[in-house]
N, C-alpha and C positions, 0 to 999 in steps of 0.2 A: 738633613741626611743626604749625601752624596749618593749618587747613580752606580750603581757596579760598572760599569766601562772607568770613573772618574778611581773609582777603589783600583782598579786595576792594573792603571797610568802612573798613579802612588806609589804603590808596592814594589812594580816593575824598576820604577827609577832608584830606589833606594836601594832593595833588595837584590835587584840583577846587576846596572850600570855603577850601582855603588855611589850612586850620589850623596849629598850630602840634606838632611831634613828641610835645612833652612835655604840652601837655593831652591831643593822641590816645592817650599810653603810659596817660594818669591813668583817661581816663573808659574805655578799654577793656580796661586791666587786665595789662594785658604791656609787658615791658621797651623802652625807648627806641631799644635795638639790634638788638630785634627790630624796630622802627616800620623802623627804618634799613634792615634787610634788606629787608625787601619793597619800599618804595620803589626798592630797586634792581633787584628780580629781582618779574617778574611773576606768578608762579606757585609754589607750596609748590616745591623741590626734597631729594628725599631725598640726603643726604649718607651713601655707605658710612665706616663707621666698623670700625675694624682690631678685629676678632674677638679677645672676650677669652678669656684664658685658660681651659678645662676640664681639671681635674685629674682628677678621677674619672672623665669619659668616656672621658680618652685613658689611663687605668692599665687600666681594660677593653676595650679596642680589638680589643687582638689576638688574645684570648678570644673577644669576640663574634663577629670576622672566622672561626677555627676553628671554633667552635660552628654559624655560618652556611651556612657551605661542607660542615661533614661534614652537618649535617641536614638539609639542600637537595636530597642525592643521594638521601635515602630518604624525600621526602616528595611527595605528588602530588594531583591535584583539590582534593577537599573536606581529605584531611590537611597542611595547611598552617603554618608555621612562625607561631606569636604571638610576640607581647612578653610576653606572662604566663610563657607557657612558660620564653622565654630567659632573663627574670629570676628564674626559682627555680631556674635551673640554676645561674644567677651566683653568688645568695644561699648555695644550697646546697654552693658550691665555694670559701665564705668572703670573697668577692665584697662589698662596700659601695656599693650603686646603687638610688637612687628607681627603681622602675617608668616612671615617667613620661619618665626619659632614656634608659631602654632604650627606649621608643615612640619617643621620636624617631630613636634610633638604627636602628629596625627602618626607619622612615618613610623616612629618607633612604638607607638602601640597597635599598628598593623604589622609588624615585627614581629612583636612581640605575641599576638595572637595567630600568626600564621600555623597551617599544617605542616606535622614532621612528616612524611612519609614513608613507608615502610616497604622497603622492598620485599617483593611475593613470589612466592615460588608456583609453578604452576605443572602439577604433577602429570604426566599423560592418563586419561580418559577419567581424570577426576571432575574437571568442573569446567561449565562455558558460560558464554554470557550473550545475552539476548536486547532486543532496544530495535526501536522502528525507527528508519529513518524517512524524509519526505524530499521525494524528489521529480525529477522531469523525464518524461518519457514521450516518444512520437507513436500514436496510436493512431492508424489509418492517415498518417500525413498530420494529425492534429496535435500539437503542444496539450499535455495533458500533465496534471500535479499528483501524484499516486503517491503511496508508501510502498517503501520497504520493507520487509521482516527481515531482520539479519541474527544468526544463531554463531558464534563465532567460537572456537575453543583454541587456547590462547598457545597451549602447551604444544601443539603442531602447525598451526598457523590455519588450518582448515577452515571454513566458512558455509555457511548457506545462504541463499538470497532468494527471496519469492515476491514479486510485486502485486499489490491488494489496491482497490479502487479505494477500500476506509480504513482504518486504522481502528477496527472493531475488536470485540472478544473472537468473534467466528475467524477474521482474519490471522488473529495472533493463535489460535489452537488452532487453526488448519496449516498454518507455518513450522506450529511444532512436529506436526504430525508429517509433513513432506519431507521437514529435516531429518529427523530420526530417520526416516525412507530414505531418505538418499545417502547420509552416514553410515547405514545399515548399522544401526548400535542406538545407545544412548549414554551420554555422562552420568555421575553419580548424580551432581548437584548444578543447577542456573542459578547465576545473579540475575536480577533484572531489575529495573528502575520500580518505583511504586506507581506502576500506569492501576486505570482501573478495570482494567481487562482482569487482571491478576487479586489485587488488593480491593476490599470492600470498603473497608475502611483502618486506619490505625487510634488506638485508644494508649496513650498514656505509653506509647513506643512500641505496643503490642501489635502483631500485624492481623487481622479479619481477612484471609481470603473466599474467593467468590467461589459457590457452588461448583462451576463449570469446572474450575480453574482447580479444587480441587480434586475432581472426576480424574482430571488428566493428568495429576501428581499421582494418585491413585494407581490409574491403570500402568507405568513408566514405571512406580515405583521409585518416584523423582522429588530429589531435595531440590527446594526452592527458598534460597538466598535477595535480600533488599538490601540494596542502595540506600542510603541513610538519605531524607526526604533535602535536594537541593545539591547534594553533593555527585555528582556525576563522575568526578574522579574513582569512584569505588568502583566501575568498572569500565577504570579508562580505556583495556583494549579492544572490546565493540566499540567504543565512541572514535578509535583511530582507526579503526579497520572501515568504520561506517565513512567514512571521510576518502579513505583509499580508493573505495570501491567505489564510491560517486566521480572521484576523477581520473581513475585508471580504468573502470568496464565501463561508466555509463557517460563516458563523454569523449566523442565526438557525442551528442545524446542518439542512443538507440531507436529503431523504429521497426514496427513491426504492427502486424495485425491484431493481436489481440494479446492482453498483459501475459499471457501464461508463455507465449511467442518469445516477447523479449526479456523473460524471466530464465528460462532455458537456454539460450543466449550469454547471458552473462555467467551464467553459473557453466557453465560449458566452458569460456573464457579461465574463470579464477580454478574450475579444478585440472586443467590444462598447468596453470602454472604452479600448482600444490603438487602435480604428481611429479614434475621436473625439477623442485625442489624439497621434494620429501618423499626419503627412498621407503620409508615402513608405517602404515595407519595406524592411525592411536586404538590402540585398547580400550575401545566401550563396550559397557555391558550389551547382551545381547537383546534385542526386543522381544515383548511380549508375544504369545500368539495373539495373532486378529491385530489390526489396526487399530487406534480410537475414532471413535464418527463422531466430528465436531460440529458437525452439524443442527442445527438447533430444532425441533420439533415442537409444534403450533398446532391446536385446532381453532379450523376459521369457518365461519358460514359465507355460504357461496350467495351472493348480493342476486336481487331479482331481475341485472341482465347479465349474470351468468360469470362474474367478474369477482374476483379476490382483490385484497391487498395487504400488502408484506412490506415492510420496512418504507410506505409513502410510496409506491407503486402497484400500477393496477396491471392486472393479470387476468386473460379471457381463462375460459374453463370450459368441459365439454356441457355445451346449453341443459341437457340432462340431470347435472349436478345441479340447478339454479335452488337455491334456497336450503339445501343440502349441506349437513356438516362433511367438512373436508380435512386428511390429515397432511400436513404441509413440514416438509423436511426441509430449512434454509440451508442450503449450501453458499462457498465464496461465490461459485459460478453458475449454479442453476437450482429449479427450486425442483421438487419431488412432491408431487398434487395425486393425493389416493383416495379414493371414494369408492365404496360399496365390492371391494376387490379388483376394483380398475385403478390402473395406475400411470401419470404421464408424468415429463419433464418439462420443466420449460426454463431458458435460457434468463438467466438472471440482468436485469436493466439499473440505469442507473436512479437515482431515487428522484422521485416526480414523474420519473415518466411510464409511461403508457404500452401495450402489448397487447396488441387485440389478433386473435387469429380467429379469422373468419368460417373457417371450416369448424370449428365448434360450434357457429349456426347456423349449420346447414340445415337441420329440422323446420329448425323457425322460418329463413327464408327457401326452402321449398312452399311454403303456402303463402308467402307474403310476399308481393311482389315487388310493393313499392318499395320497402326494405331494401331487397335487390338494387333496385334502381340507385338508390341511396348511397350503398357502400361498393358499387358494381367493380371501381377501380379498383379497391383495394383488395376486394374479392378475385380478382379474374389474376392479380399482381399471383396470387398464393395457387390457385389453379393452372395459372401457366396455359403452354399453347394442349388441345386445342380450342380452351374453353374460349382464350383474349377473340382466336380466330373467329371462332363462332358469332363471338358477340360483336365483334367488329363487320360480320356479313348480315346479322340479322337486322343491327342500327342504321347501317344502307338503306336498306331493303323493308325497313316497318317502321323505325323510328323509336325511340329511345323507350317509350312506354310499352309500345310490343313487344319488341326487346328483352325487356324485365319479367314479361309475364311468359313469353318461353322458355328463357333461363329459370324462371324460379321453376317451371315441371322438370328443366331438364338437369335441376338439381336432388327433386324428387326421383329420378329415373338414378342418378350416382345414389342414394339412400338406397335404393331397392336391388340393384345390379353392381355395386360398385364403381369405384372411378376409373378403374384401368380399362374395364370392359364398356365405360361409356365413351372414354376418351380414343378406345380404338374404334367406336361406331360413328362418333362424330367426324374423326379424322379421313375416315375411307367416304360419309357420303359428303365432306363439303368441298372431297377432291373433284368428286362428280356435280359440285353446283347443286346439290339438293339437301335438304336436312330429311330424314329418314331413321327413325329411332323403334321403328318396330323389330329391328333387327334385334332389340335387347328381349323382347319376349317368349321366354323358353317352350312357353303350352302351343306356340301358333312357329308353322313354317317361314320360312321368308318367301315373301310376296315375290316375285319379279313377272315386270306386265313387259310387253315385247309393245313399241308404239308400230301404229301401221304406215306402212311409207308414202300413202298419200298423207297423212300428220305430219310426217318427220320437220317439212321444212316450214311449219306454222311458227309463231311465236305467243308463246303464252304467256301474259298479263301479269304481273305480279299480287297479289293478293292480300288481306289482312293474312297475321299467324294463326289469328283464332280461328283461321277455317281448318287450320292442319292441329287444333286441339287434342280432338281423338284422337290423330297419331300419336303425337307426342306423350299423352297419358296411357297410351295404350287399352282404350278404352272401346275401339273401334276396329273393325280393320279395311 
């Protein structure tokens, strides 16, 4: 079959210049009845022609056909059915087949099994789709692997993005619940993948969702749509938008102080260019009264030094609580610690490790010294000046064990007076080179002795602490 430029050359010569067939066939090199053809039909036309016979593809056919079907049910992702494979199966089975017609063979039953896809309409504030993505973030200067929550709705291009240290249940309903915050609305219906935040299990194509999960359908009043298990195309456009948004907001890669930092960041970023490009917000329904609290709530007994643990992390407590049931609220970012109608927070770690705040034992090391001594840095770290000062002039001047055993009264004296009122009495006498703590005693005046001036220019000796006891307990005057 000739090229349309060769049809063109043809036509042109006979039809315009009025040549004659048989010089056109001579000087252009093809037959007279080709001239003929084209003169009648304007353009190449492919003529199907009746499929000739294959004798070797169709003696292997129904081989293949077997061989396809049983290795089909045992194979998945990356282990995938080849032509190489099939044909040393054939060969091996006394089989007589080029490689190259098992390719095609393989070619046209991956053809043949392919997806149609159906173009979707995506109506405004009807339906969004949801999918975590894992990516890179600079947290305090440090390359760190987070996820993403991304809520995307397709029919205005709109998005949310919140980054989570895990890709938990608590992160994925604390994401719902920012997004709808921040949409001010909610869609009718989400697709989402079959993660197991969502689904508990599926039975026979039936989906099991999880308790939490559907609290939070509950309270939204929210259709929740699956992805058929492997198929990610069913909500191709979170899976492009999640792809967009890793190489248009988070890279150059972001950095910032802490995730919620460079989470506000980017989403600042993408609705910066939503509003520049879309003059009217979609139509979602309006939210519930109240918030949903995705936060998960735990009773835990407080361990015998005063210490909890929540997801493989330990956490101090007020030493009071020690052995005491506690009711424990998990948040993304911090946890909610109640006992007895006291209630604290404490800043959420990452899992394995550790949090001790030493001002929860202050009781215990008021009467234990060596304790003190023990944890002195990290104690004086969370007391700050002028405790470090303090202890930095007592260690001079008594030595590390003295030390310890002043501080621990003069932790007893914050128990009994407070820390702000100990911290302005220490401040004012170590300006004067003296420690002096009767000043905290409300039933007794303050002392001041006038020295006399034949004294004045003596020097006096430094002393153990234990002789200034009684002051410091106030026990004396």
């Amino acid at each position: 079959m000739l090229g349309m430029d060769r049809v063109h050359v043809i036509r042109d010569k006979v039809l315009r210049e009025g040549r004659s067939i048989r010089s056109v066939s001579r000087e252009l090199g093809v037959s007279r009845v080709t001239v003929r053809k084209y003169l009648e039909q304007a353009a190449p036309v492919r003529v199907e022609r009746i499929p000739r016979a294959q004798p070797v593809r169709e003696s292997v056919r129904k081989r293949f056909e077997e061989l396809w079907s049983e290795w089909r049910a045992s194979s998945s992702g990356k282990h995938r059915i080849t032509a190489a494979r099939i044909h040393r199966q054939l060969v091996s089975e006394g089989q007589r087949i080029s490689e190259v017609t098992v390719r095609r063979m393989v070619r046209e039953r991956r053809l043949a099994e392919s997806e149609v896809f159906v173009p979707l309409v995506h109506r405004p504030g009807e339906s969004g789709q949801v999918d975590f993505f894992e990516m890179t973030v600079l947290v305090g200067a440090i390359a760190r692997r987070v996820w993403m929550f991304l809520l995307h709705l397709p029919s205005s291009g709109r998005s949310f993005v919140r980054l989570y240290e895990r890709c938990d249940q608590l992160s994925f309903l604390d994401g719902h619940v920012r997004a709808f915050e921040a949409l001010e609305g909610v869609p009718r219906r989400l697709v989402y993948d079959n993660l197991s935040s969502a689904v508990k299990r599926r039975v026979a194509g039936a989906v099991e969702l999880s308790d939490r999960f559907l609290s939070l359908l509950s309270h939204y009043t929210l259709e929740a749509c699956f992805a058929r298990p492997g198929e990610g195309h069913d909500k191709g456009s979170v899976e492009r938008r999640g792809q967009t948004i890793r190489t248009t907001y988070l890279t150059p890669i972001l950095e910032g102080e802490r995730l919620s930092e460079i989470s506000d960041r980017a989403q600042g970023l993408m609705d910066a260019d939503w509003k520049a490009a879309c003059s009217a917000p979609e139509p979602l329904r309006e939210l519930p009264r109240g918030a949903f609290d995705p936060r998960v709530a735990r009773t835990l007994t407080v361990r015998k030094d005063s210490t909890i643990r929540v997801e493989g992390s330990q956490y101090s407590v007020p030493s009071r609580w020690a052995r005491r049931s506690v009711q424990v609220l998990v948040g993304v970012e911090e946890l909610e610690v109640s006992c007895g109608g006291e209630r604290i927070e404490l800043p959420r770690i990452t899992r394995g490790g550790k949090r001790i705040e030493y001002r929860h034992y202050l009781p215990e090391l008021a009467r234990k010294p060596q304790a003190v001594r023990q944890v002195a840095p990290e104690l004086l770290a969370e007391l700050g000046a002028p405790f470090n000062r303090l202890w930095d002039w007592l260690s001079d001047s008594h030595g590390p064990a003295e030390s310890a055993r002043v501080l621990s009264r003069v932790l007893r004296a914050v128990l009994d007076h407070g820390e702000q009122r100990v911290s302005e009495t220490i401040q004012a006498t170590l300006d004067e080179n003296r420690l002096d703590l009767l000043a905290l005693r409300e039933d007794e005046p303050r002392a001041h002795v006038r020295v006399p001036e034949e004294l004045a220019g003596h020097i006096v000796e430094a002393t153990a602490a234990a002789s200034f006891d009684g002051l410091l307990i106030g026990a004396a005057s």
